[in-house]
C-alpha positions as CSV (number, residue, x, y, z in Angstrom):
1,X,101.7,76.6,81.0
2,X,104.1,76.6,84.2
3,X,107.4,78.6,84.1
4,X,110.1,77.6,86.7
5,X,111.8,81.0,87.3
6,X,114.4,81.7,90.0
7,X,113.7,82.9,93.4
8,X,115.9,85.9,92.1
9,X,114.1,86.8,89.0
10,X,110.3,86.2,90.9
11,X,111.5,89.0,93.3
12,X,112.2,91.3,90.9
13,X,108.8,90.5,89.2
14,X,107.3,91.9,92.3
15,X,109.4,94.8,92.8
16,X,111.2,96.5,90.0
17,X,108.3,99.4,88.8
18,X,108.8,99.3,85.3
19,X,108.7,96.6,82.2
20,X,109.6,98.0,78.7
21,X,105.8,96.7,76.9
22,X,106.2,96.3,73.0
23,X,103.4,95.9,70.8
24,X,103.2,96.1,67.0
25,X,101.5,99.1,65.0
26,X,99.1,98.0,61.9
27,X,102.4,98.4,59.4
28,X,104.4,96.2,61.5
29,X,106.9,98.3,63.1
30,X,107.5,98.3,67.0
31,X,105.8,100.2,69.4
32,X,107.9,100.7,72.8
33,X,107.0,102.4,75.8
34,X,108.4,102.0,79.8
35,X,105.3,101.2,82.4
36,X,104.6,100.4,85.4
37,X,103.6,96.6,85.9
38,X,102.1,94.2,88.4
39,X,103.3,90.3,87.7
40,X,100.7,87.6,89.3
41,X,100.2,84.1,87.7
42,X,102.4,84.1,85.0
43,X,100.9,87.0,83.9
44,X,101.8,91.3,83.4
45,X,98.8,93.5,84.4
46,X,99.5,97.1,83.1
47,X,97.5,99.5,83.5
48,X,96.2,102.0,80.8
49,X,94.1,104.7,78.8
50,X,92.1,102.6,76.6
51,X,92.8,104.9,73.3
52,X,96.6,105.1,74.1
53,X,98.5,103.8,71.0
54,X,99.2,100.3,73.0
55,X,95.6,99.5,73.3
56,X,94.8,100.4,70.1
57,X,97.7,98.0,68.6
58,X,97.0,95.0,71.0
59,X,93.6,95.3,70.5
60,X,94.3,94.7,66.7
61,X,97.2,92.3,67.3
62,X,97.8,91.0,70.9
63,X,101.4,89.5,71.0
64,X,103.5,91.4,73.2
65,X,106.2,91.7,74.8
66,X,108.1,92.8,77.9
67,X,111.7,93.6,79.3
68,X,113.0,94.5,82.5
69,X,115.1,97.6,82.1
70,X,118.0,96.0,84.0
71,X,120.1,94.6,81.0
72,X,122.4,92.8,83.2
73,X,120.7,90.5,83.9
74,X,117.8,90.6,81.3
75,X,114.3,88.8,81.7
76,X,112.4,88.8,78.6
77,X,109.0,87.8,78.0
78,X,106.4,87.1,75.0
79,X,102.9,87.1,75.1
80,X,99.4,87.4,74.0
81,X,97.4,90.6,75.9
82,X,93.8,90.4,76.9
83,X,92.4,94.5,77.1
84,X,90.1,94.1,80.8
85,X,87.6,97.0,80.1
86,X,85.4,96.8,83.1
87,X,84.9,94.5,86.2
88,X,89.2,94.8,87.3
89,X,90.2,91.9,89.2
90,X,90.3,93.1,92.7
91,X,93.8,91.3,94.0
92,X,95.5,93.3,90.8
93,X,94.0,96.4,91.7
94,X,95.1,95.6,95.6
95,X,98.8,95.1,94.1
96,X,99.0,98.0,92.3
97,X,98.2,99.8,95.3
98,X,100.2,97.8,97.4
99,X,103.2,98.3,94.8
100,X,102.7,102.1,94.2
101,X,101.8,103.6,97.1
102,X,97.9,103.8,96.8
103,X,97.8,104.3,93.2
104,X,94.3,103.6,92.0
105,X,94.8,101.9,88.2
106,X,91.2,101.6,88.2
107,X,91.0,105.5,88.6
108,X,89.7,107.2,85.5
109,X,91.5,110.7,86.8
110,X,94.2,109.1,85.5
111,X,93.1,109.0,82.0
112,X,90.9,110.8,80.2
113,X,88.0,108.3,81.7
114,X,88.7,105.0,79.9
115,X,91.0,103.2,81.9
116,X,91.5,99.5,81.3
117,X,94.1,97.1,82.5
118,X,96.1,94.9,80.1
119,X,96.9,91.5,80.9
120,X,99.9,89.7,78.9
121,X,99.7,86.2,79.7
122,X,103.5,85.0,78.7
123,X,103.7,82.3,76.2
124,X,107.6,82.2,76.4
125,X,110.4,83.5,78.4
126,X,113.4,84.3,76.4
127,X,115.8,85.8,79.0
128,X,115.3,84.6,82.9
129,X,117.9,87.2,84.2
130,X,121.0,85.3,83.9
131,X,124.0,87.4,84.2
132,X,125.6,88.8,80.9
């Protein structure tokens, strides 16, 4: 599915650091945390530890979602995750490092040897950073 988003809001997509990624624990209640993010193709690529508690919840439920910290002009997203265990698509891993300064995601020193990247593939946009 196609968004239209504004020149404004794609800009941010490619250079604000962090998303707010919620996900839903097996009774239900929300699971928040702040992350950094890559946004290609109408899609979020985070990356992660594969036994943090996000994996372990989207891997049981995948519907997401993701905010912008800026609440001034919020974008908002919803959609279903996809856990990329091996074989890391190599333009992500080239924007994370372009992003964050040479960061490897694909590096398992920074986990405890089980990284994989999430992909949230939006299904709706809910906020598109219009001004409060």
């Amino acid at each position: 599915m196609t968004y239209s988003l504004t020149p404004e809001v794609e800009s941010r997509l490619h250079l604000e650091r962090n998303v707010w990624l919620g996900t839903l624990r097996a009774d239900g209640s929300p699971h928040i945390t702040p992350v950094w993010f890559v946004y290609e193709a109408e899609s979020w690529w985070v990356g992660s530890d594969g036994r943090s508690i996000k994996v372990r919840n989207l891997s049981a439920d995948p519907r997401a979602s993701l905010a912008l910290e800026n609440g001034d002009a919020p974008v908002v997203a919803e959609g279903i995750a996809r856990i990329h265990r091996a074989d890391f698509p190599d333009k992500i891993v080239r924007a994370f490092a372009d992003k964050f300064n040479g960061w490897a995601v694909e590096d398992p020193a920074h986990s405890l040897g089980n990284r994989v990247l999430i992909e949230v593939v939006v299904s709706r946009w809910l906020l598109t950073g219009e001004p409060k």
